[in-house]
Phi, psi and omega in degrees: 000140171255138145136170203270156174221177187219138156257152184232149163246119193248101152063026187053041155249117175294094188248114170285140190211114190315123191293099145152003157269137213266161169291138187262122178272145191307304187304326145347281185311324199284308199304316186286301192306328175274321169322297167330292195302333184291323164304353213271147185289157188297139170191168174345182169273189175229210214245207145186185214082185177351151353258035166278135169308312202271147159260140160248173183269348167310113184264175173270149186337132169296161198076330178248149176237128135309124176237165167202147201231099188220173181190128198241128168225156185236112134268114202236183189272014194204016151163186175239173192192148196187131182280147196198047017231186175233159196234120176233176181216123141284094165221138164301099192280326170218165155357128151070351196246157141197140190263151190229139173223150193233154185201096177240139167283140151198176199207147177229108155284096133319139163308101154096351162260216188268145172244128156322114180231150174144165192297122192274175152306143155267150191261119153240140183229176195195096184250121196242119188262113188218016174209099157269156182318138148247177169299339182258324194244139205279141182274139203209145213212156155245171180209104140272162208214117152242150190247106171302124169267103201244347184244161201263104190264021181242060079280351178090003166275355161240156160285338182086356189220146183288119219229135177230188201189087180262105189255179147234120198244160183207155166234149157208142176244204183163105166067230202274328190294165170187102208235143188212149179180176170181252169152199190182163159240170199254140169265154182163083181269154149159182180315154169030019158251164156238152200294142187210183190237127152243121158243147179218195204188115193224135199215118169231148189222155166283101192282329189215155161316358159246359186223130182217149177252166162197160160220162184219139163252125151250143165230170197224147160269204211238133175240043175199146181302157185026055171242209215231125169287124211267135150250145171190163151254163162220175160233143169274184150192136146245144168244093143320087207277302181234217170274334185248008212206113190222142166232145195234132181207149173232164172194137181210175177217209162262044212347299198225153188115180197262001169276131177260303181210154180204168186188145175216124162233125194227168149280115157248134151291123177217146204230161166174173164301104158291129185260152183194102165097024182095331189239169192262167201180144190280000000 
């Protein structure tokens, strides 16, 4: 594209913008994009989880596992933050169980100060299915998560306090679609913090057997006194390379609140019992 442009400055995000073309407002935008997905031709259902904020209750196969090789970044108005990279494990330990584990590296910059780098909290969960999907009825799970203070918090790499995290997720799919959300609360002691609500919502769709699409809506309460309650979207993708081997990336930003841009991009691995001819087989 050609021709003179102008900056505006949004929420201290720099948007080029063609001159004599009118401003679009982010929410605008969020509304066509789910308008879009809806048009897109019919497939398969699609996956759900990563690479979203928002969770679902589908655990993984018993027997089969997930790996991932990932990194989640924050650009907020009071710094940038980042996982660089964090390592998670998924497996079905039993039918409906699947056990979690998160290992995360990252480094945190304040506005005008030094960046922090180094080993983090660790994530452990328990996502438990206890409603499966029917025609009518949505399938619905819990995942609690508790966050270890495993990082070094007189560097700013921990909360310094064990932070849990009790949701409820519902799924329901129909035809090519599949849309799953809920939400949960943050137990979350420490100076100036407080306890808070995450909800969130994801609407997915399959465009081909290598490709699924998404969007998301959340909302967040503020999880430090007098801080500020978050809206935000992200949009997705996953890419099937084979059966076993996926890249997942996400990007988003805040209507309101203190994300100016964010993003999760991971390598997922995925291993399990293959079936063939009716019996299951390594």
């Amino acid at each position: 594209m050609t021709g003179e442009y102008i900056v505006i400055n949004q929420n201290m995000a720099r948007l080029f913008i063609p001159i004599g073309v009118p401003v679009v407002p982010r929410w605008f935008i969020g509304v066509r994009v789910v308008f879009l997905l809806f048009i897109l031709a019919i497939s398969p259902p699609a996956i759900a989880g990563p690479p979203f904020k928002t969770d679902d209750p589908e655990t993984v196969d018993y027997k089969h596992g997930e790996f991932y090789v990932a990194s989640q970044y924050a650009n907020d108005k009071d710094g940038v933050s980042s996982t660089a990279p964090h390592f998670e494990v998924n497996y079905g330990v039993l039918p409906n169980v699947q056990l979690h584990l998160l290992v995360p590296f990252g480094y945190d910059r304040q506005r005008g100060g030094p960046t922090l780098y180094g080993f983090q909290d660790v994530e452990l969960g328990v996502k438990y299915r206890f409603i499966q999907e029917s025609e009518y009825l949505p399938m619905v799970g819990t995942f609690p998560i508790v966050h270890l203070p495993t990082g070094d918090e007189s560097r700013g790499l921990s909360g310094g306090e064990t932070q849990l995290f009790l949701p409820l997720w519902l799924q329901k799919s129909w035809g090519p679609w599949l849309t799953y959300g809920g939400g949960g609360y943050w137990i979350n002691p420490g100076k100036d913090n407080q306890n808070y609500w995450f909800f969130g919502l994801v609407l997915q769709r399959e465009i081909a057997k290598w490709l699924s699409v998404g969007v998301e809506s959340f909302y967040q309460t503020p999880p430090i006194r007098y801080g500020e309650y978050q809206t935000g979207y992200s949009l997705g993708a996953i890419i099937n390379f084979t059966e076993n081997h996926h890249l997942l990336f996400s990007g988003g930003s805040d209507f309101h609140g203190p994300n100016l841009f964010s993003y999760y991009v991971a390598y997922q691995y995925t291993w399990g019992q293959e079936k063939k001819n009716g019996e299951e087989k390594k």
